[in-house]
PDB file of N, CA, C, O and CB in Angstrom:
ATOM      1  N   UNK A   1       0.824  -1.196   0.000  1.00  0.00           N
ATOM      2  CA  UNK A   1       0.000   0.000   0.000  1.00  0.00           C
ATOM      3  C   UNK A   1       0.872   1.264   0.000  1.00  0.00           C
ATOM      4  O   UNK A   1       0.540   2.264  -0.637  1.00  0.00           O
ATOM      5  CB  UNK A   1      -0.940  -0.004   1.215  1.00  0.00           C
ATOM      6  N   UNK A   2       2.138   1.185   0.824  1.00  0.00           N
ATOM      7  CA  UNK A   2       3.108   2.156   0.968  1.00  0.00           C
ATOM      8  C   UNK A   2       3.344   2.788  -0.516  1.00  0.00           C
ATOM      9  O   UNK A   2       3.258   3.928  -0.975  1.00  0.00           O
ATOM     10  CB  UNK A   2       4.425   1.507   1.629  1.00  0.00           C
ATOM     11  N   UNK A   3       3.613   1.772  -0.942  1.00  0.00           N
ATOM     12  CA  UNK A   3       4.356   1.265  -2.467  1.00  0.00           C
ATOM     13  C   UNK A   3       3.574   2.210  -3.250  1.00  0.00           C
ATOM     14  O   UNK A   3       4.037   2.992  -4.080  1.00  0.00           O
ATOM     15  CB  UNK A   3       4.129  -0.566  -3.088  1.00  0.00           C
ATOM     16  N   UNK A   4       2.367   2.077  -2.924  1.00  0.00           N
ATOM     17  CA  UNK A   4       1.786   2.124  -4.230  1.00  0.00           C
ATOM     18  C   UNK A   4       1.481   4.068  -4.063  1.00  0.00           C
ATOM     19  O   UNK A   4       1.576   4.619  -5.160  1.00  0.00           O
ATOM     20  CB  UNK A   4       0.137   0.811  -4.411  1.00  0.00           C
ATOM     21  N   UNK A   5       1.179   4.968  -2.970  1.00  0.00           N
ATOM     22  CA  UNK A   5       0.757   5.855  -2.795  1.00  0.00           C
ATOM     23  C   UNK A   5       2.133   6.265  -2.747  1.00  0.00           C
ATOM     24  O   UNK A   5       2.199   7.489  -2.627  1.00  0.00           O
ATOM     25  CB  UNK A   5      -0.209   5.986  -1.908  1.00  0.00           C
ATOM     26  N   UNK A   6       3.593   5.541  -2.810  1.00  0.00           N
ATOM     27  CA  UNK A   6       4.580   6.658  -3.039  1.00  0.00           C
ATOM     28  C   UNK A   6       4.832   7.074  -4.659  1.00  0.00           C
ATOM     29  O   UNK A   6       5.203   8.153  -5.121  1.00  0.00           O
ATOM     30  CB  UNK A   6       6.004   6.169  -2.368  1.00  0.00           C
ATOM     31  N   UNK A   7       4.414   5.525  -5.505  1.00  0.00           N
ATOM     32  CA  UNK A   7       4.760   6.051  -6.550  1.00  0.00           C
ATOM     33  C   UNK A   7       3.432   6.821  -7.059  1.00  0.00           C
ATOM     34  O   UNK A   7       3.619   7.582  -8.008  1.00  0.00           O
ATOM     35  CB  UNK A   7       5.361   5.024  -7.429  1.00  0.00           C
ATOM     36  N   UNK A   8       2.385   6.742  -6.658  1.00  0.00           N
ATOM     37  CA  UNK A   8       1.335   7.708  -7.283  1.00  0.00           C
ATOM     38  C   UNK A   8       0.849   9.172  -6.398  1.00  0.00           C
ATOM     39  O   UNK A   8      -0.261   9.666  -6.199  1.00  0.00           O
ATOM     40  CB  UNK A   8      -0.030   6.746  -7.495  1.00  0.00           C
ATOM     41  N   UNK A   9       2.355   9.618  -5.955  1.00  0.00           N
ATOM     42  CA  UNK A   9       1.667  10.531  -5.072  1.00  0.00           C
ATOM     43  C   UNK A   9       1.234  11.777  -5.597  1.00  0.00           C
ATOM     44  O   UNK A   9       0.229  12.242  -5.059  1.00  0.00           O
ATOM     45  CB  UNK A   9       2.430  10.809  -4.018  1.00  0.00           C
ATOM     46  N   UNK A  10       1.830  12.527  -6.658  1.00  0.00           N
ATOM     47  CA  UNK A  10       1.537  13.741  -7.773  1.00  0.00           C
ATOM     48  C   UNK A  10       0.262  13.320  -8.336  1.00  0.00           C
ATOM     49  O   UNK A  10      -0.172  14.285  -8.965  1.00  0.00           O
ATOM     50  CB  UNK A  10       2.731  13.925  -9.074  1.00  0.00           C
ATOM     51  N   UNK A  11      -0.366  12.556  -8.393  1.00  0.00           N
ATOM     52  CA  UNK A  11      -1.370  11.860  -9.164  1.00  0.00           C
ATOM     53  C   UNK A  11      -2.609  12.126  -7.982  1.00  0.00           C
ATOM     54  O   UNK A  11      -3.549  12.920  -7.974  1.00  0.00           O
ATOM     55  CB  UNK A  11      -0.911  10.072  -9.584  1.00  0.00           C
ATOM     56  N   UNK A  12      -2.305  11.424  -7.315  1.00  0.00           N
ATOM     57  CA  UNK A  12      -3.065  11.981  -5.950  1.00  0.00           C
ATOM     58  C   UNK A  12      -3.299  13.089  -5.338  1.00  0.00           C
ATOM     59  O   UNK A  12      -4.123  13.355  -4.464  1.00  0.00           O
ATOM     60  CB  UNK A  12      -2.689  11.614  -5.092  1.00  0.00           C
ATOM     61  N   UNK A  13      -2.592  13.658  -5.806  1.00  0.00           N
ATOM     62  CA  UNK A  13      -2.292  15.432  -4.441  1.00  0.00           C
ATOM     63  C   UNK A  13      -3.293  16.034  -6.183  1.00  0.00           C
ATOM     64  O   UNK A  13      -4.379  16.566  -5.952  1.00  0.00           O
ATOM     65  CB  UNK A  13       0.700  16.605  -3.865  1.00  0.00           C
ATOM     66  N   UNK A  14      -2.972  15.941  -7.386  1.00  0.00           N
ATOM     67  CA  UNK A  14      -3.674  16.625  -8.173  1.00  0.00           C
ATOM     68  C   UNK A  14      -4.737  16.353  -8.013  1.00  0.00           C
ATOM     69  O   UNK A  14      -5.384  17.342  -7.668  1.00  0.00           O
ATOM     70  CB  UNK A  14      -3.436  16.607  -9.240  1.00  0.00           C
ATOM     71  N   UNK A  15      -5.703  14.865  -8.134  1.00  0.00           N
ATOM     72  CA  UNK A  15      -6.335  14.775  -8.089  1.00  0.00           C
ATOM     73  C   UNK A  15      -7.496  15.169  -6.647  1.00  0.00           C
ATOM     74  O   UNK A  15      -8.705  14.960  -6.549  1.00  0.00           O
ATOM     75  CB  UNK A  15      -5.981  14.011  -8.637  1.00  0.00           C
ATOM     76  N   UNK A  16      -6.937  15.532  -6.088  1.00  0.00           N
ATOM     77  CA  UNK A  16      -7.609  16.091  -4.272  1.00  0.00           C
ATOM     78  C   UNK A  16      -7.618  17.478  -4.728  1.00  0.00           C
ATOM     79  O   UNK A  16      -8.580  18.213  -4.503  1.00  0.00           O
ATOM     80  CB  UNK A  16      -6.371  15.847  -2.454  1.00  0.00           C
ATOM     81  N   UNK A  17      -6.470  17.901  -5.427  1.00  0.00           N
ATOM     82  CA  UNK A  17      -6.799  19.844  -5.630  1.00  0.00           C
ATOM     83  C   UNK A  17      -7.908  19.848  -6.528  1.00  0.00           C
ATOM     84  O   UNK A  17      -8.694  20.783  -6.376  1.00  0.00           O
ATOM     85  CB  UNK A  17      -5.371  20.987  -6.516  1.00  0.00           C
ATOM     86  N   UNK A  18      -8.167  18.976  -7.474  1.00  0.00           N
ATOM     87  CA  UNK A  18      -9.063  19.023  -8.736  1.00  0.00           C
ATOM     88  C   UNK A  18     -10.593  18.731  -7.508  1.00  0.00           C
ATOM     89  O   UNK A  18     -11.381  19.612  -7.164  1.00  0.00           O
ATOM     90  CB  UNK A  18      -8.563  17.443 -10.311  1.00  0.00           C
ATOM     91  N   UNK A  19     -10.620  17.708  -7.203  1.00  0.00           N
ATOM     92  CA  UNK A  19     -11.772  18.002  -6.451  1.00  0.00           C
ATOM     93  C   UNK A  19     -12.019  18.694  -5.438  1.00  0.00           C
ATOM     94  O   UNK A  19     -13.138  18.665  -4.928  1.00  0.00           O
ATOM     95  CB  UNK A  19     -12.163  17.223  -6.150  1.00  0.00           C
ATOM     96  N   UNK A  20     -10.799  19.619  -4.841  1.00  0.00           N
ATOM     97  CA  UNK A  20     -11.368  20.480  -3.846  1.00  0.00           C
ATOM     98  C   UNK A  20     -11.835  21.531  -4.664  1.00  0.00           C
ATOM     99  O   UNK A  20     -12.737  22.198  -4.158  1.00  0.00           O
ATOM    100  CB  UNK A  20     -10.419  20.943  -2.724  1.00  0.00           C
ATOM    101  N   UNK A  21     -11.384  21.925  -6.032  1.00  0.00           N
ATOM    102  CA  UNK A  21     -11.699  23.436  -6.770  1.00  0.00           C
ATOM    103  C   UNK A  21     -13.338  22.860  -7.098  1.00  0.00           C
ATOM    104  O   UNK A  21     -14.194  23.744  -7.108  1.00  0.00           O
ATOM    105  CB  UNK A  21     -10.454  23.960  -8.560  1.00  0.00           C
ATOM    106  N   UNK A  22     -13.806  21.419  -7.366  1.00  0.00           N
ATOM    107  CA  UNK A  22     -15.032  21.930  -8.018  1.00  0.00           C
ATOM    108  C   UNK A  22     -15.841  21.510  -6.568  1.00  0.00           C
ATOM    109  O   UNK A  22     -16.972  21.029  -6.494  1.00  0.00           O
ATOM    110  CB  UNK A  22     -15.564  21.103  -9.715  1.00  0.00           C
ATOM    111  N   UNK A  23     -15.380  21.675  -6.002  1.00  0.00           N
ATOM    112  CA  UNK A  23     -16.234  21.403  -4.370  1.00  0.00           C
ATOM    113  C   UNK A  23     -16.250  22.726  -4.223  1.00  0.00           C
ATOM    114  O   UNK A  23     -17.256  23.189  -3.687  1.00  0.00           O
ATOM    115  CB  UNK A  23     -15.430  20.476  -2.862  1.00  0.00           C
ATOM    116  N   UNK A  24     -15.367  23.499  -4.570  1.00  0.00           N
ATOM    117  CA  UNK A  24     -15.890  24.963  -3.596  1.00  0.00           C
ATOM    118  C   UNK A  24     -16.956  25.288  -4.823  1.00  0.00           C
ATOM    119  O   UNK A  24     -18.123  25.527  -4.514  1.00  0.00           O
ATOM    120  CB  UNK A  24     -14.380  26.599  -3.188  1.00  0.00           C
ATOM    121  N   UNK A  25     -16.571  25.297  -6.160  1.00  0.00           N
ATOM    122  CA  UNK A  25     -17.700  25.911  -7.485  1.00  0.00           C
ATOM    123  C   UNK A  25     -18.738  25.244  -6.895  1.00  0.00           C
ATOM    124  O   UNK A  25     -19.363  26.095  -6.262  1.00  0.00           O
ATOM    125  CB  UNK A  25     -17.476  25.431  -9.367  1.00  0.00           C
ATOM    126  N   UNK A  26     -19.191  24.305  -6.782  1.00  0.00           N
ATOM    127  CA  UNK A  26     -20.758  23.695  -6.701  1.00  0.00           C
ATOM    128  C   UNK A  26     -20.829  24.518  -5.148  1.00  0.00           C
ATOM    129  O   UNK A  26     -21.943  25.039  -5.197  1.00  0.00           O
ATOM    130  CB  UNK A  26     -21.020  21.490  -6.717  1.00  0.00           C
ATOM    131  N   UNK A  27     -20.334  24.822  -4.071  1.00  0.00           N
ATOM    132  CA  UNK A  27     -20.530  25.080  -3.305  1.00  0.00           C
ATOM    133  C   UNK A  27     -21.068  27.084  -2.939  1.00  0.00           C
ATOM    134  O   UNK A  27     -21.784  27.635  -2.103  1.00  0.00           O
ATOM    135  CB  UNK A  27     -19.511  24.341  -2.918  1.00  0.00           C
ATOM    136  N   UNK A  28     -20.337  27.487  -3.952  1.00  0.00           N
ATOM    137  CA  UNK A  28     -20.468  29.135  -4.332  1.00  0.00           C
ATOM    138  C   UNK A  28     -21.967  28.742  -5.386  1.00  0.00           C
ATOM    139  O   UNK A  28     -23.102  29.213  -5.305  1.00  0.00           O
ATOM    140  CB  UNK A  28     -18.631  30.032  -5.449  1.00  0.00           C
ATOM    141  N   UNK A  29     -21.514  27.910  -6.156  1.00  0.00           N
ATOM    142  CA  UNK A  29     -23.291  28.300  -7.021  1.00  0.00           C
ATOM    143  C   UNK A  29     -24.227  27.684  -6.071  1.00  0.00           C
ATOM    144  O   UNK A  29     -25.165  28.479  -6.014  1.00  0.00           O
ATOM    145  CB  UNK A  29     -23.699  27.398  -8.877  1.00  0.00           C
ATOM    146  N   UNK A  30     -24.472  26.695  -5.297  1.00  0.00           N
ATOM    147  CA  UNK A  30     -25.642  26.407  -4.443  1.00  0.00           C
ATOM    148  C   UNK A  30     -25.881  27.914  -3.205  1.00  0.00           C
ATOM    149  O   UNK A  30     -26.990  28.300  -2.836  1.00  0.00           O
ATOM    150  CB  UNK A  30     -25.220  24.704  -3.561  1.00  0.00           C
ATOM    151  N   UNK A  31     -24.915  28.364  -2.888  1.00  0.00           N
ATOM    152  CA  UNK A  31     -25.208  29.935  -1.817  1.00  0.00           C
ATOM    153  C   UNK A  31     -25.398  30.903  -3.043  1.00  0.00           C
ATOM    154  O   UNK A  31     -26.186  31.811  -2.779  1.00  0.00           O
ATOM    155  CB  UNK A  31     -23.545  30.634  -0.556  1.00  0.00           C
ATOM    156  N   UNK A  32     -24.971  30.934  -4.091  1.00  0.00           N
ATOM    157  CA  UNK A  32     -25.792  32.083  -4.695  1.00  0.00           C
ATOM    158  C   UNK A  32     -26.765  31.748  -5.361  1.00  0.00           C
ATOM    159  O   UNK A  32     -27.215  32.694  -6.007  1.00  0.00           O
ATOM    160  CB  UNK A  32     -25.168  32.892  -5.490  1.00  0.00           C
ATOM    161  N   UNK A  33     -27.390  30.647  -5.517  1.00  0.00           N
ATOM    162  CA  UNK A  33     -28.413  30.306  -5.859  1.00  0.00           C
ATOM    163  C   UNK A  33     -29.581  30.779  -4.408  1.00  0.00           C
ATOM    164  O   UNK A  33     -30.458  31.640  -4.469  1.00  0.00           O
ATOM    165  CB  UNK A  33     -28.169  28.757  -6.323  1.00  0.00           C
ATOM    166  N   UNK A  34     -29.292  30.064  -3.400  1.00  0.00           N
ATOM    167  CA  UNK A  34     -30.136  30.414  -1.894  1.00  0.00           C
ATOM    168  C   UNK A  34     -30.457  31.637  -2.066  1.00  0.00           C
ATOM    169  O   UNK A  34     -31.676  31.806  -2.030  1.00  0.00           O
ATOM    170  CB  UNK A  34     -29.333  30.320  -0.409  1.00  0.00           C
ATOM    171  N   UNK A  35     -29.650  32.859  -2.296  1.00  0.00           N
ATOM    172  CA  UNK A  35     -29.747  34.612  -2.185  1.00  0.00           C
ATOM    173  C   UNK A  35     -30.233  34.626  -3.136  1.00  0.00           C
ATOM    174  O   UNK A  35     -30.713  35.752  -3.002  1.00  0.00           O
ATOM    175  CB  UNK A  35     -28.567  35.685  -2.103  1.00  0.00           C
ATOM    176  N   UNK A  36     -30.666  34.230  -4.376  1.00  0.00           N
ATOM    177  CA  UNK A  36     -31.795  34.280  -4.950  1.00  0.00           C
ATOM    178  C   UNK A  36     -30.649  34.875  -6.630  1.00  0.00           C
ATOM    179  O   UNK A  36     -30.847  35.647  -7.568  1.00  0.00           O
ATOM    180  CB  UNK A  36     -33.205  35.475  -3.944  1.00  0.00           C
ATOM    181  N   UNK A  37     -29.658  34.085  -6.254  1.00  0.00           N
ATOM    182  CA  UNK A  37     -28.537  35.013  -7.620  1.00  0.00           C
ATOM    183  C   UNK A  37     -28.873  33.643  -8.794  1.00  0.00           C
ATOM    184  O   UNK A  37     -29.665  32.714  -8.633  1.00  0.00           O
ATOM    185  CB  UNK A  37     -25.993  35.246  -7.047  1.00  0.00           C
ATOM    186  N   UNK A  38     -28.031  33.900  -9.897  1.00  0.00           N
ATOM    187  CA  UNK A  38     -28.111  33.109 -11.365  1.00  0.00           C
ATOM    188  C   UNK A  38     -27.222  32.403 -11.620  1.00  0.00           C
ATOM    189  O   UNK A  38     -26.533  33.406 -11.807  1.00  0.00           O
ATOM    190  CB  UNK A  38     -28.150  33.813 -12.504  1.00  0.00           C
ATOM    191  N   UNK A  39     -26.587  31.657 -11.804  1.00  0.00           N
ATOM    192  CA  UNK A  39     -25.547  30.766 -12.149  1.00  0.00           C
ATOM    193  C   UNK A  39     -24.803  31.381 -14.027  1.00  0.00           C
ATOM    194  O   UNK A  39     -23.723  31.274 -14.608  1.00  0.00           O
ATOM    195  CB  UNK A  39     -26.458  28.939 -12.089  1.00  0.00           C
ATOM    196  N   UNK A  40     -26.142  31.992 -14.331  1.00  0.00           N
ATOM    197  CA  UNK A  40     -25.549  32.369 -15.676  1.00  0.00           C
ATOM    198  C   UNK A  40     -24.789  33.449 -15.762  1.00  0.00           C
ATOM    199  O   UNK A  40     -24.273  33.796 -16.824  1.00  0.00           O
ATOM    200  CB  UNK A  40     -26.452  32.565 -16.600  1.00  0.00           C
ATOM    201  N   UNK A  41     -24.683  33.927 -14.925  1.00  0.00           N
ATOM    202  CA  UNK A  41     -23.538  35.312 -14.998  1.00  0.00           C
ATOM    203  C   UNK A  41     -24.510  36.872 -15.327  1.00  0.00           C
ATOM    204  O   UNK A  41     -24.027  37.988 -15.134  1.00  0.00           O
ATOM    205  CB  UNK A  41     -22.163  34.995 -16.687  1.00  0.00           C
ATOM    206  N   UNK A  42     -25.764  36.662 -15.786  1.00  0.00           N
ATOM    207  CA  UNK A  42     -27.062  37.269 -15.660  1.00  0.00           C
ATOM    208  C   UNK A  42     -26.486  38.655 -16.683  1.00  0.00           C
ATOM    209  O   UNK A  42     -26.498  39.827 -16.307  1.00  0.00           O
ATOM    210  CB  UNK A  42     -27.648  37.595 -13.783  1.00  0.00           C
ATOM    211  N   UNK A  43     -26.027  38.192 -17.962  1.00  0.00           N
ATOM    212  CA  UNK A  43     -25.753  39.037 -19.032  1.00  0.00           C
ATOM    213  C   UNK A  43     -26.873  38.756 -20.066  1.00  0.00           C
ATOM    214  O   UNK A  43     -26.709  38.084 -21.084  1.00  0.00           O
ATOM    215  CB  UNK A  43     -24.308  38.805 -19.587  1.00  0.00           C
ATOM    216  N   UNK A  44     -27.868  39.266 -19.741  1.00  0.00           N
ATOM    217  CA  UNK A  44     -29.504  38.512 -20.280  1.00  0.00           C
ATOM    218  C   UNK A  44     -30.095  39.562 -21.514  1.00  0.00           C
ATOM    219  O   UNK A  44     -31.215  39.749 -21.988  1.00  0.00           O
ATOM    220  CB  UNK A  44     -30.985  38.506 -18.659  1.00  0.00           C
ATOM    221  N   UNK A  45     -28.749  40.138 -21.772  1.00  0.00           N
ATOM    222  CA  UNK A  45     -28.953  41.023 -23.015  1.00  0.00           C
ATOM    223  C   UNK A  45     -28.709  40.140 -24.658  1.00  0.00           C
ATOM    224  O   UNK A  45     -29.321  40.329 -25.709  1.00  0.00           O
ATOM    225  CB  UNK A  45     -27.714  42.374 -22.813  1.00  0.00           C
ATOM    226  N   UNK A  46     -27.654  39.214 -24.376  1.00  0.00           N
ATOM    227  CA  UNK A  46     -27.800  38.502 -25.513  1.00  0.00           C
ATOM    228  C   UNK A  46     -28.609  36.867 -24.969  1.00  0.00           C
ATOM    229  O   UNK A  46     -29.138  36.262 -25.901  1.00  0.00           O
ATOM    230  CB  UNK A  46     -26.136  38.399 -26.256  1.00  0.00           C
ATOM    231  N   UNK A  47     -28.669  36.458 -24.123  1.00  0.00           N
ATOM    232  CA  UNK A  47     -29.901  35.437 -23.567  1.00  0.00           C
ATOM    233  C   UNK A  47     -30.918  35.303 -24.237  1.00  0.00           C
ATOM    234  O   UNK A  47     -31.702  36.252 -24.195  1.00  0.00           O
ATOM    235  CB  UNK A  47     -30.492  35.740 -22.379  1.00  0.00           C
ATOM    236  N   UNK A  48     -31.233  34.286 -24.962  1.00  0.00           N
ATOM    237  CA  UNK A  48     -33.212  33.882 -25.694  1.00  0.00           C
ATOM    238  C   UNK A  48     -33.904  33.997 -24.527  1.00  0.00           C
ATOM    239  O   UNK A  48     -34.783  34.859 -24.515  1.00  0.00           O
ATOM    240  CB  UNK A  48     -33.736  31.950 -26.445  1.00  0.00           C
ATOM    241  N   UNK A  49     -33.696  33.212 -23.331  1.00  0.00           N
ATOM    242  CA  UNK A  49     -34.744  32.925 -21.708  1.00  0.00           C
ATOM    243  C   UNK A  49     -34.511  34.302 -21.502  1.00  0.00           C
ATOM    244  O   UNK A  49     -35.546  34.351 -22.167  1.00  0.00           O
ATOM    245  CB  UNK A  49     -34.127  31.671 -20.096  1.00  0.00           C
ATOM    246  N   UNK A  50     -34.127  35.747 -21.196  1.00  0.00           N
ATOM    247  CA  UNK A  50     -34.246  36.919 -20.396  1.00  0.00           C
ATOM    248  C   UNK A  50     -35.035  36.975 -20.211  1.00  0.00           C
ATOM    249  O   UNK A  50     -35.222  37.153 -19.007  1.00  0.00           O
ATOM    250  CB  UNK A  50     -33.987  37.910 -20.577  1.00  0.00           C
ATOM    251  N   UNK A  51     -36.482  36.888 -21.200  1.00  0.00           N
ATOM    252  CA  UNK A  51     -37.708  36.964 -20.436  1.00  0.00           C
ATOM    253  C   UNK A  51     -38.033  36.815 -19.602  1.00  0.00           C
ATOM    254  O   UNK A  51     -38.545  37.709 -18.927  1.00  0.00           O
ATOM    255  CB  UNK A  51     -38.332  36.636 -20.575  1.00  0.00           C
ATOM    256  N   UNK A  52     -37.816  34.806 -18.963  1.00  0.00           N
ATOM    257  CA  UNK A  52     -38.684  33.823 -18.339  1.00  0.00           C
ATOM    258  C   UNK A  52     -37.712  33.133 -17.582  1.00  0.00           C
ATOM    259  O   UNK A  52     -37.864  31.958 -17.247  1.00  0.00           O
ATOM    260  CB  UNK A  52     -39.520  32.903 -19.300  1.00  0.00           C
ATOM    261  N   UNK A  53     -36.322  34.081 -17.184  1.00  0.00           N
ATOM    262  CA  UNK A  53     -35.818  32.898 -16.241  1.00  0.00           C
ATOM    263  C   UNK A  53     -35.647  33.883 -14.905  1.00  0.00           C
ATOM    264  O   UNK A  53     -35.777  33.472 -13.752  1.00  0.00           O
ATOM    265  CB  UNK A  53     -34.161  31.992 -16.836  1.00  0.00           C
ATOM    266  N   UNK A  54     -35.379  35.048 -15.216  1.00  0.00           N
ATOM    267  CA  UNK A  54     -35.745  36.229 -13.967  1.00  0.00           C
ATOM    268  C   UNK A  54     -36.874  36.549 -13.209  1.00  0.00           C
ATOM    269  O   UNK A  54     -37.962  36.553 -13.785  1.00  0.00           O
ATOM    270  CB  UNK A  54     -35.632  37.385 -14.375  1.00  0.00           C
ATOM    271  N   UNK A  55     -36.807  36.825 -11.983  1.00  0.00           N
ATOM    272  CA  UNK A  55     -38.415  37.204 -11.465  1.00  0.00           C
ATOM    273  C   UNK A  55     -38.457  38.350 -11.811  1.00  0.00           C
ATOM    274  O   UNK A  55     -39.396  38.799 -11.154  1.00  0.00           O
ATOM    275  CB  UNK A  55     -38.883  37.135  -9.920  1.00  0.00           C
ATOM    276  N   UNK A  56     -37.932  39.407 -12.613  1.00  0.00           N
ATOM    277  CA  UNK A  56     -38.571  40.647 -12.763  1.00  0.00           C
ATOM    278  C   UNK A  56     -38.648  40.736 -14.126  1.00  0.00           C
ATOM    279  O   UNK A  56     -38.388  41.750 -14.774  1.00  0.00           O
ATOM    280  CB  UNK A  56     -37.915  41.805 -12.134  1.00  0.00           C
ATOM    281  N   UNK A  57     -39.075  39.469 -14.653  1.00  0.00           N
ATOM    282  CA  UNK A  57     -39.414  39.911 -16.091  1.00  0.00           C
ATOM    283  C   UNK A  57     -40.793  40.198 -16.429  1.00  0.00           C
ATOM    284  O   UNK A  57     -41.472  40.134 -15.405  1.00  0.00           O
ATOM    285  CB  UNK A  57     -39.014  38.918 -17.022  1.00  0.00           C
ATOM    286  N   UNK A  58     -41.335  40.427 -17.234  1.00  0.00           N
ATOM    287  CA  UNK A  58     -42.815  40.949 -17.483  1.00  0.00           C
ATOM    288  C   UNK A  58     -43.952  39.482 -17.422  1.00  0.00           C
ATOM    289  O   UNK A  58     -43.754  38.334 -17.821  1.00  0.00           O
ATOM    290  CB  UNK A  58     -42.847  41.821 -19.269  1.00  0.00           C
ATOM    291  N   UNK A  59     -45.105  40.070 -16.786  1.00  0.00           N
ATOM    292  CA  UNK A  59     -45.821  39.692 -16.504  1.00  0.00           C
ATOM    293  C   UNK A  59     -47.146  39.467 -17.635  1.00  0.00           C
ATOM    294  O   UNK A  59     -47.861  38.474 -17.767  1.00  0.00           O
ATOM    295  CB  UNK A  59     -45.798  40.288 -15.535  1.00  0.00           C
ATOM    296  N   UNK A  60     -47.168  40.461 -18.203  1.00  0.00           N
ATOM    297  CA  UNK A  60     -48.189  40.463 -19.555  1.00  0.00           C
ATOM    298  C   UNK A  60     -47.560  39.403 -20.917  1.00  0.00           C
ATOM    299  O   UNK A  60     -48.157  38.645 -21.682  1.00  0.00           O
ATOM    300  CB  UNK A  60     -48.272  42.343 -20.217  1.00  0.00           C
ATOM    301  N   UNK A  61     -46.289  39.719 -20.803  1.00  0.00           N
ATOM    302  CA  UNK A  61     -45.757  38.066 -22.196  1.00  0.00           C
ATOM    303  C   UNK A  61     -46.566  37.263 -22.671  1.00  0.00           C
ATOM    304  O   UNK A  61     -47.477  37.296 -21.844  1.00  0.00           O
ATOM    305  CB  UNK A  61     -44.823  36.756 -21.703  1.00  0.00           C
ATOM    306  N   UNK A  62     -46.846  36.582 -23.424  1.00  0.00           N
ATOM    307  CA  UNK A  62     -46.913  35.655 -23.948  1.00  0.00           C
ATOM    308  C   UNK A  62     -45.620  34.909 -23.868  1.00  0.00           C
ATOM    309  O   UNK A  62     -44.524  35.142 -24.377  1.00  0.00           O
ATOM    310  CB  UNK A  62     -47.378  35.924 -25.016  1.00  0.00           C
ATOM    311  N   UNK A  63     -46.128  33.762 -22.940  1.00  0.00           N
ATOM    312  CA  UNK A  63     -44.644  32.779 -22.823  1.00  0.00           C
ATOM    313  C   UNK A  63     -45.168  31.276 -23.445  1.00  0.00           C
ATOM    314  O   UNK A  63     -44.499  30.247 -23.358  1.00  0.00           O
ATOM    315  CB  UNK A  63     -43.977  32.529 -20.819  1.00  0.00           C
ATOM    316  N   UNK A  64     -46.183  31.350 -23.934  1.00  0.00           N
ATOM    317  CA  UNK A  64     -46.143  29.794 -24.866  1.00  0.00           C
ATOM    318  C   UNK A  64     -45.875  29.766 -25.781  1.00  0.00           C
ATOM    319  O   UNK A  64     -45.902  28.542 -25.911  1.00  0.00           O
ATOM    320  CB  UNK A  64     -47.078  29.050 -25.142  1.00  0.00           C
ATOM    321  N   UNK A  65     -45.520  30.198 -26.908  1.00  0.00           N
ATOM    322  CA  UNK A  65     -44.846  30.481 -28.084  1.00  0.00           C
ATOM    323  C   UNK A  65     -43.572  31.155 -28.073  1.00  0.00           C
ATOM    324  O   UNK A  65     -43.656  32.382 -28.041  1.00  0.00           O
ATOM    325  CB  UNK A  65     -45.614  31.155 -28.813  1.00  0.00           C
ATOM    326  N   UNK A  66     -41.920  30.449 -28.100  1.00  0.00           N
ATOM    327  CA  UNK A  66     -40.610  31.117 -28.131  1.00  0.00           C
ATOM    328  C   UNK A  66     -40.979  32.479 -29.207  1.00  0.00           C
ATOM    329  O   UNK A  66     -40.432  33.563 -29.000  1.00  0.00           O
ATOM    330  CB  UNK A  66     -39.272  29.932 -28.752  1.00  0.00           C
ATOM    331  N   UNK A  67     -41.960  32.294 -30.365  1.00  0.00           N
ATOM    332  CA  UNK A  67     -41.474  33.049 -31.642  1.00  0.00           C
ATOM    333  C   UNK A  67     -42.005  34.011 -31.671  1.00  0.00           C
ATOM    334  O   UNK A  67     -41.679  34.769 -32.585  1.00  0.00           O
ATOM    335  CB  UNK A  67     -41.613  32.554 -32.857  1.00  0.00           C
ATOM    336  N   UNK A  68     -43.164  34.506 -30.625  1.00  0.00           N
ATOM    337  CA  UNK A  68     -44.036  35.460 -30.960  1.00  0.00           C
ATOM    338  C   UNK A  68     -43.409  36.770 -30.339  1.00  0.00           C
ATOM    339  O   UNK A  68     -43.016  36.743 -29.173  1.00  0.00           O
ATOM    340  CB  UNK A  68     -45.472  35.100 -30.472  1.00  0.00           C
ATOM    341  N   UNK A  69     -43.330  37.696 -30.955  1.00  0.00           N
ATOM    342  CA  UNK A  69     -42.446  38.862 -30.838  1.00  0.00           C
ATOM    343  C   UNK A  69     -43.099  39.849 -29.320  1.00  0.00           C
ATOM    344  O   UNK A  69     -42.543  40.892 -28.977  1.00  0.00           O
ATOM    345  CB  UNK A  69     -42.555  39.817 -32.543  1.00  0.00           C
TER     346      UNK A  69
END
């Protein structure tokens, strides 16, 4: 067992940094998700959804048809 975690130890230590970085990402988007934030970076000027994925988008829309202007 010694053996084996000396020769794979760079392999290991990367692989623990690689999952601590996307442990903290899933961990920052689940708290800004709670505060009520976007995961998309909320640049909803070139976005198709701007309408219908914000709560302050309009209320009068037509949201069953993507095409209707």
């Amino acid at each position: 067992m010694l053996e084996f975690l000396s020769a794979n130890l760079a392999t290991i230590l990367v692989g623990v940094a690689v999952l601590a970085i996307v442990a903290l990402i899933v961990y920052n988007m689940i708290r800004a998700h709670k505060k009520g934030g976007s995961s998309c970076g909320s640049a909803c000027a070139g976005c198709p959804n701007a309408g219908i994925c914000h709560a302050h988008a309009p209320k009068d829309r037509d949201l069953s048809s993507p095409y209707k202007p």
